[in-house]
FISE-233172 format. One line per 3 residues: number of its first residue (from 1); for each residue x, y, z of C-alpha. Coordinates in Angstrom, 1 decimal. Each point is the difference from the previous one (the first is absolute). Example, Ala and Ser with C-alpha at 12.3 -4.5 7.8 and 13.67 -1.06 7.14 Angstrom:
BEGIN
1	12.3/-4.5/7.8 | 1.4/3.4/-0.7
//
This chain:
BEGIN
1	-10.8/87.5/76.6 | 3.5/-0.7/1.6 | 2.9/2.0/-0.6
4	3.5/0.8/1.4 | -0.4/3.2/1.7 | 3.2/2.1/0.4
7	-0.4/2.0/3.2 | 3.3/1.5/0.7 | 3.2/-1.3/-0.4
10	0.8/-3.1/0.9 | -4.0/-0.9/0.9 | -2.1/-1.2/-2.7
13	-2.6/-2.9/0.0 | -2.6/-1.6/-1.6 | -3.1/1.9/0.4
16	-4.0/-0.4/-0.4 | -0.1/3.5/-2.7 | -3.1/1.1/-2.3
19	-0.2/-1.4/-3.2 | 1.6/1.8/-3.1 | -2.8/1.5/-2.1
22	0.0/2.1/-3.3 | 0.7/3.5/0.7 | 0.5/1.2/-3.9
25	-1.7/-1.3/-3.4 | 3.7/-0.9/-1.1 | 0.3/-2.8/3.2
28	0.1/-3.1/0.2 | 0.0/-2.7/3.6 | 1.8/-3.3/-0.5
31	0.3/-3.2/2.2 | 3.2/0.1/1.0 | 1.8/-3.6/-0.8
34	3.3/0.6/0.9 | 1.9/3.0/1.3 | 3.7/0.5/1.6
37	1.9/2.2/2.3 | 2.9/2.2/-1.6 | 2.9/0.8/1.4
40	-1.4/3.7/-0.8 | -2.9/-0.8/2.4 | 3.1/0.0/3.2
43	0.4/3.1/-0.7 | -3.7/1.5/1.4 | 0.4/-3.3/2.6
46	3.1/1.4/1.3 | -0.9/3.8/0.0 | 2.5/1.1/-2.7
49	-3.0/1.2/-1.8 | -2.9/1.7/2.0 | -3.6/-1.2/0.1
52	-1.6/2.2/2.3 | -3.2/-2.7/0.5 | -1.5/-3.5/-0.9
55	0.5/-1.1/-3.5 | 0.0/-3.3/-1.8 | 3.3/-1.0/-1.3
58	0.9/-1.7/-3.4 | 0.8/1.1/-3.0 | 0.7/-3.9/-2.1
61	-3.3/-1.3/-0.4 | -2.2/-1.8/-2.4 | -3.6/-1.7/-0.5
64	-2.9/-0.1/-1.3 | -2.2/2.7/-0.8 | -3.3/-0.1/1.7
67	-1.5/3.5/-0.7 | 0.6/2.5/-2.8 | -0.5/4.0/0.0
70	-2.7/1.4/-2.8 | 3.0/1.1/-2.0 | 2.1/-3.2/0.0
73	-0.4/-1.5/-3.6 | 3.3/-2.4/0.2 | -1.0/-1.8/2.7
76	-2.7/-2.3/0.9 | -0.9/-2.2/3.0 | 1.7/-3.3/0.3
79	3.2/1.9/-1.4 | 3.7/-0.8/1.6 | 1.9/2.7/0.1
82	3.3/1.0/1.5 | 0.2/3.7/1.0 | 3.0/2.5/-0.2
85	1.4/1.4/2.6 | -0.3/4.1/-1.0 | -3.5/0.8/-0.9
88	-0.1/2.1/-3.1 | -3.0/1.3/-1.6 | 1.5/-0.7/-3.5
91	-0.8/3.2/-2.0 | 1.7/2.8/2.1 | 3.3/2.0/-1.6
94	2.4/-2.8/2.2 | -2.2/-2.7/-0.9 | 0.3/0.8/-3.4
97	3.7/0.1/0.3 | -0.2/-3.5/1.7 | 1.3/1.3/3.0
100	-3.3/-1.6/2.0 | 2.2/0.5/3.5 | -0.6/3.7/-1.1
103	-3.6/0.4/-0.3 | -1.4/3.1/0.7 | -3.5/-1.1/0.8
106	0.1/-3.3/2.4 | 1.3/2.0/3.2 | -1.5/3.5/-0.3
109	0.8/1.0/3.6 | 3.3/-0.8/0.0 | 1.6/0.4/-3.5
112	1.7/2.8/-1.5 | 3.2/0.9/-2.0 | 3.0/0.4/3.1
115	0.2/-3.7/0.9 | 0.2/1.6/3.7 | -1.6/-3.0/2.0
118	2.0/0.5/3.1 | -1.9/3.4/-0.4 | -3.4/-2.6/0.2
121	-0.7/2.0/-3.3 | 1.2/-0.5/-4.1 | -0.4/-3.8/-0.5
124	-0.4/-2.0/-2.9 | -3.1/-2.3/-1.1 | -2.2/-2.1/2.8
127	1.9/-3.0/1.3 | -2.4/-3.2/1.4 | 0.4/-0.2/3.6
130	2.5/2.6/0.3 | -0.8/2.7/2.6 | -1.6/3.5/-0.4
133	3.1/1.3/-1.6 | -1.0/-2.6/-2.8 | -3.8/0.9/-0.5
136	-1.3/-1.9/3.2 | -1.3/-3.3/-1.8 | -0.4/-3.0/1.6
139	2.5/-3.0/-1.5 | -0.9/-3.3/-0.8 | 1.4/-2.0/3.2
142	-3.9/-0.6/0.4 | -2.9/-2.5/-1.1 | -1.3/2.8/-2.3
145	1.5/3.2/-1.6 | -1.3/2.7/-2.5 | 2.2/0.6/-2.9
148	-0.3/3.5/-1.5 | 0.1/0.8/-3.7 | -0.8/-3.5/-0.6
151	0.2/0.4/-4.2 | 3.1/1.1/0.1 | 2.6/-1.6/3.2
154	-1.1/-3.4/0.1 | 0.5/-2.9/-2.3 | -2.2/-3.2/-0.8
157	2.3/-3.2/1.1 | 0.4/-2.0/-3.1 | -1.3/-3.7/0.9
160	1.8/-2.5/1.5 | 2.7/2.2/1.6 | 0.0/-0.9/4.2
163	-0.5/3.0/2.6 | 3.5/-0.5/1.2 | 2.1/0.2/-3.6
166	-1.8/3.4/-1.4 | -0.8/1.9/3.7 | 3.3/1.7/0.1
169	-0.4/1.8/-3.3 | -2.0/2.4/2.3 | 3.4/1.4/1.4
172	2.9/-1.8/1.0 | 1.0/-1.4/-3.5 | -1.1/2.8/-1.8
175	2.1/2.0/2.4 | 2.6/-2.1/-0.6 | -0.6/0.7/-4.1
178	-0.3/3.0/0.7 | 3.5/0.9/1.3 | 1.7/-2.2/-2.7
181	-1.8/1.8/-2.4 | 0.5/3.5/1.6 | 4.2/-1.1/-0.1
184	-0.4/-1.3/-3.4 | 1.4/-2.9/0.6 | 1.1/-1.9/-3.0
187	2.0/-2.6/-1.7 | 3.2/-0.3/2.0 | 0.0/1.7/2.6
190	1.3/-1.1/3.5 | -3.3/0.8/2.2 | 0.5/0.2/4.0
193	-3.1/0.3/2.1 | 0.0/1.0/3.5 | -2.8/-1.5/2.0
196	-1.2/-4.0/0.1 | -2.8/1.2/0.9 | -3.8/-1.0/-2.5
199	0.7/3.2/-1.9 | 3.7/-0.6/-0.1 | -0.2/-3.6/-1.1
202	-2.5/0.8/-2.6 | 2.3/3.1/-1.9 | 2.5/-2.7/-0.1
205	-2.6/-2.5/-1.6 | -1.0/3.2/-2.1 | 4.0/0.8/-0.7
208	0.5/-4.0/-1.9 | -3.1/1.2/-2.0 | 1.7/2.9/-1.3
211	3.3/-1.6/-1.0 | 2.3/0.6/2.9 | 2.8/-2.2/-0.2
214	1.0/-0.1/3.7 | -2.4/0.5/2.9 | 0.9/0.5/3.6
217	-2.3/0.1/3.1 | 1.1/2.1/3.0 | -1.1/-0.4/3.5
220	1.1/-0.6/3.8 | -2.4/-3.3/0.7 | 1.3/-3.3/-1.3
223	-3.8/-0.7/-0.5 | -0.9/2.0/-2.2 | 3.2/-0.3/-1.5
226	-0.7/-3.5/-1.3 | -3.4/0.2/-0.9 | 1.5/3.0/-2.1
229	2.6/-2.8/-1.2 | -2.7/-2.8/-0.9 | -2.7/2.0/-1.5
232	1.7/2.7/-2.1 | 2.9/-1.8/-0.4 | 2.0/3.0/1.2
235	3.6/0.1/1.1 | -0.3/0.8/3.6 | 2.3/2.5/2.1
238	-1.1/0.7/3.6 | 1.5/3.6/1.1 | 1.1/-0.9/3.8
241	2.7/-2.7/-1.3 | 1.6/2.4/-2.8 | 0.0/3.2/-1.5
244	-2.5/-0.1/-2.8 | 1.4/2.8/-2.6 | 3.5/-1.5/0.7
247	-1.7/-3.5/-0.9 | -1.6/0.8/-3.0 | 3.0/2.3/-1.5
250	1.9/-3.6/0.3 | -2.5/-1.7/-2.0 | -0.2/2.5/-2.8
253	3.7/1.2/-1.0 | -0.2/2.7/3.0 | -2.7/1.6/-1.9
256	-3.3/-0.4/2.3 | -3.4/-0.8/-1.2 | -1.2/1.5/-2.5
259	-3.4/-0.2/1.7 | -0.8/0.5/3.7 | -3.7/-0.4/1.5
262	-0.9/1.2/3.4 | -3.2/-2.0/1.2 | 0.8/0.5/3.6
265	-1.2/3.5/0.7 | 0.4/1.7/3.1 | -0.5/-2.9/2.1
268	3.7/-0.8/-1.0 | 1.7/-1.8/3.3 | 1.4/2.5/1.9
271	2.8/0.3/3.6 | -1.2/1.4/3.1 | 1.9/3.1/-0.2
274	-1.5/0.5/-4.1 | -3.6/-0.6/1.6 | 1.1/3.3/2.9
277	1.4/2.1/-2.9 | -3.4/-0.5/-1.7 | -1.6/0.8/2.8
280	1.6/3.2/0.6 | 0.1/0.8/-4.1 | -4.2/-0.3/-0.1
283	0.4/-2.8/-2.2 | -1.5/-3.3/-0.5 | 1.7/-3.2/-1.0
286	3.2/-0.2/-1.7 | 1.8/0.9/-3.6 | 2.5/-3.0/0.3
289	-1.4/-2.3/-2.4 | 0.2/3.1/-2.9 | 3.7/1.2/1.1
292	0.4/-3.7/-0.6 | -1.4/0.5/-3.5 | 2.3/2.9/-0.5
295	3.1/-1.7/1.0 | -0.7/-2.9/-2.1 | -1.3/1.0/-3.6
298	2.9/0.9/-2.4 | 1.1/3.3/-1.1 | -3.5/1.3/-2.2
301	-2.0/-3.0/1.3 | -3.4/-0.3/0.8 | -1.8/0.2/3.6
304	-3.8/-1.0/0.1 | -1.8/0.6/3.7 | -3.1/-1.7/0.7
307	0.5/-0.4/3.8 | -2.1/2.7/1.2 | 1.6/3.1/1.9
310	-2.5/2.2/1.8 | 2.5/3.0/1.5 | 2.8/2.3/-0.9
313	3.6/-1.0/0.3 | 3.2/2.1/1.0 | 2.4/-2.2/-0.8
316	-1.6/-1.1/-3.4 | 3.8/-0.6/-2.9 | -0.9/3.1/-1.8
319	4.1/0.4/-0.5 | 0.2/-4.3/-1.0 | -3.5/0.5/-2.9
322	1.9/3.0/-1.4 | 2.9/-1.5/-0.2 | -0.4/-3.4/-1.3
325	-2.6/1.1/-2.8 | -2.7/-2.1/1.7 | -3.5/-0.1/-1.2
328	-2.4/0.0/2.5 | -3.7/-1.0/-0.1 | -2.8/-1.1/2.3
331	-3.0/0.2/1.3 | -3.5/-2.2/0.4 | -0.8/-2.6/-3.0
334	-1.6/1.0/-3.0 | -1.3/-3.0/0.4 | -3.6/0.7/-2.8
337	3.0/0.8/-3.0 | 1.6/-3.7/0.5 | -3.2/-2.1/1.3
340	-0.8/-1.8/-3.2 | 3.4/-0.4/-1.4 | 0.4/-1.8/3.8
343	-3.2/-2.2/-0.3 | 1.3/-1.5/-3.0 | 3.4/-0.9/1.3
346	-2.0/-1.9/2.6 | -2.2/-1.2/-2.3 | 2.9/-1.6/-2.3
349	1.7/-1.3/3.3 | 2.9/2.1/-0.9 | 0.5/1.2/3.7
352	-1.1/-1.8/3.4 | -0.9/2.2/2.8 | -2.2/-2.3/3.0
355	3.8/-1.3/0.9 | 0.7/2.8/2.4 | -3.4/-1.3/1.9
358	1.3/-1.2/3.6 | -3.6/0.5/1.6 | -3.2/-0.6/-0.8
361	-2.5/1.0/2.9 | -3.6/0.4/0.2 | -0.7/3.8/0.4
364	-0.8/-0.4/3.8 | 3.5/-0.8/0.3 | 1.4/3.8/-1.9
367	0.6/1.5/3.8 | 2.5/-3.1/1.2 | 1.9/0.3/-3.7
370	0.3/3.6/0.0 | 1.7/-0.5/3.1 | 1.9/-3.1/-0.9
373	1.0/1.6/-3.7 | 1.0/3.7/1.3 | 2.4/-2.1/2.6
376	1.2/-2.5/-2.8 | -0.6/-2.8/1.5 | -0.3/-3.5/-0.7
379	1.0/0.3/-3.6 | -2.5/2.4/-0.9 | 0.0/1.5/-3.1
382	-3.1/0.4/-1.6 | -3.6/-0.8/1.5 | -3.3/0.0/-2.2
385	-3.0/0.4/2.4 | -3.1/-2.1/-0.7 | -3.3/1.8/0.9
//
């Protein structure tokens, strides 16, 4: 079959690879009908995450199922399915929590309790497509994937429902969900997301949905900016033209939000001289976009993180958290706890999410729009790849 093959950073291509084929009873191998590159996928493509060899990339992906594993009862051939992100086996003490990004059983050479994964040791549950540290599984960015644990990640695609309005339930609006629910946002509040970004845009789709009275995007790119503007309907600030905590203080009684989200990660934007102190720190990326947070949120406010940080900080507002009462949560999206509560919002055309689509490109194309999405150019904000 054809894939996108990540080689090492900044090389990947579309690849002649052996077909997927059922390694456990509990599998199952789908067609894949649609899959897309996440912002989260940059992060292997530009080496801020180590893949020490060839791997297929993707981890938003959906078709139809064309083989099943002697232990799958929920699904049958012919099914269409869209497929979680984490891979959870459903029935461990985590899974039983709902915590599915916490599995102990998908990634059992790489898991364990310290969370140490600059250590290459103490991760959480497989991720599709996401390097050794995450269980070494080949991602959907492909013409055919296996999907473990098929009874209990994936979910049948109620009928009439397009590829393009239901795919990103397998991350990037759950992820978004997932940090408004993680910051309880509710009725009221003044919610201020930094990053116009897919993940970004969608916790500010996800932020309406929970009754936030005042949304604000947050980015640099006046792109991005305005597709933030016309398809969540977000207040926009962009951080180079003023100061953002200043800003927002002005438009709540000098208060701050009472809800900040950081869906940059550490891929924030960073100076010459930031990138040279990283450098000589041992760390990669930036905390910007979360001191952003931290300057931002009100006194006993609530910061949410689902821009992913893979390396320790020095410099991380220990002094500003303790002082301002913040709550603080983060982390990968439980995405298996919300999934059906999700489908039906789509179902019921409460929320719209194929509006952040800028490109559609047939999967040969996936080398040419990583390049063309990790540089942001020509408008690019989200691409579904057609195999």
């Amino acid at each position: 079959m054809k894939a996108l093959v990540f080689h090492k950073p900044k090389d990947v291509s579309v690849d002649t690879v052996d077909d997927p084929v059922i390694q456990a009873p509990t599998d199952a191998i789908i067609r894949v009908t649609s899959t897309a590159i996440c912002g989260s996928d940059l992060h292997i493509y530009n080496g801020m995450i180590p893949q020490p060899h060839d791997m297929v990339l993707g981890h938003e992906f959906m078709g139809i199922v064309e083989e099943v594993g002697s232990g799958v009862t929920k699904l049958k051939r012919g099914d269409r399915i869209i497929v979680p992100f984490p891979i959870a086996c459903g029935h461990c003490h985590f899974c039983d929590m709902e915590l599915p990004t916490h599995c102990e059983n998908s990634n059992p050479s790489m898991y364990g309790p310290s969370g140490e994964i600059v250590k290459m040791k103490g991760a959480g549950a497989a991720l599709y497509g996401y390097t050794d540290i995450y269980g070494a599984i080949n991602g959907g960015q492909a013409e055919y994937a296996r999907v473990l644990y098929a009874d209990h990640n994936p979910r049948v695609v109620p009928e009439g429902i397009p590829d393009e309005k239901i795919l990103f339930l397998t991350d990037i609006f759950s992820t978004g969900w997932a940090a408004c629910e993680w910051a309880e946002v509710t009725n009221g509040d003044v919610v201020v997301v930094f990053g116009c970004g897919p993940v970004g845009i969608m916790a500010q789709k996800a932020a309406w949905l929970h009754g936030a009275k005042k949304v604000i995007g947050v980015d640099r790119l006046p792109y991005r900016l305005d597709k933030a503007r016309n398809t969540a309907q977000s207040e926009v600030l962009n951080y180079t033209e003023v100061d953002i905590a200043e800003a927002v203080r002005e438009m709540t009684g000098g208060y701050g939000a009472d809800v900040c989200i950081d869906a940059v990660g550490m891929e924030a934007h960073r100076s010459v001289l930031e990138k040279a102190v990283n450098v000589l720190q041992m760390e990669k990326g930036s905390i910007n976009a979360l001191k952003q947070c931290f300057d931002t949120v009100r006194r006993g406010g609530r910061v949410s993180v689902v821009g992913v940080y893979g390396s320790p900080y020095d410099n991380f507002p220990l002094y500003q958290w303790f002082e301002k009462s913040i709550r603080l949560m983060g982390g990968q999206a439980w995405v298996q706890r919300w999934l059906d509560e999700l489908i039906e919002l789509v179902v019921q055309e409460k929320v719209t999410l194929d509006d952040i689509i800028t490109h559609t490109v047939p999967l040969t194309e996936a080398a040419n729009m990583y390049d063309i999405f990790n540089k942001k150019e020509d408008g690019c904000v989200k691409v579904v790849l057609k195999p």
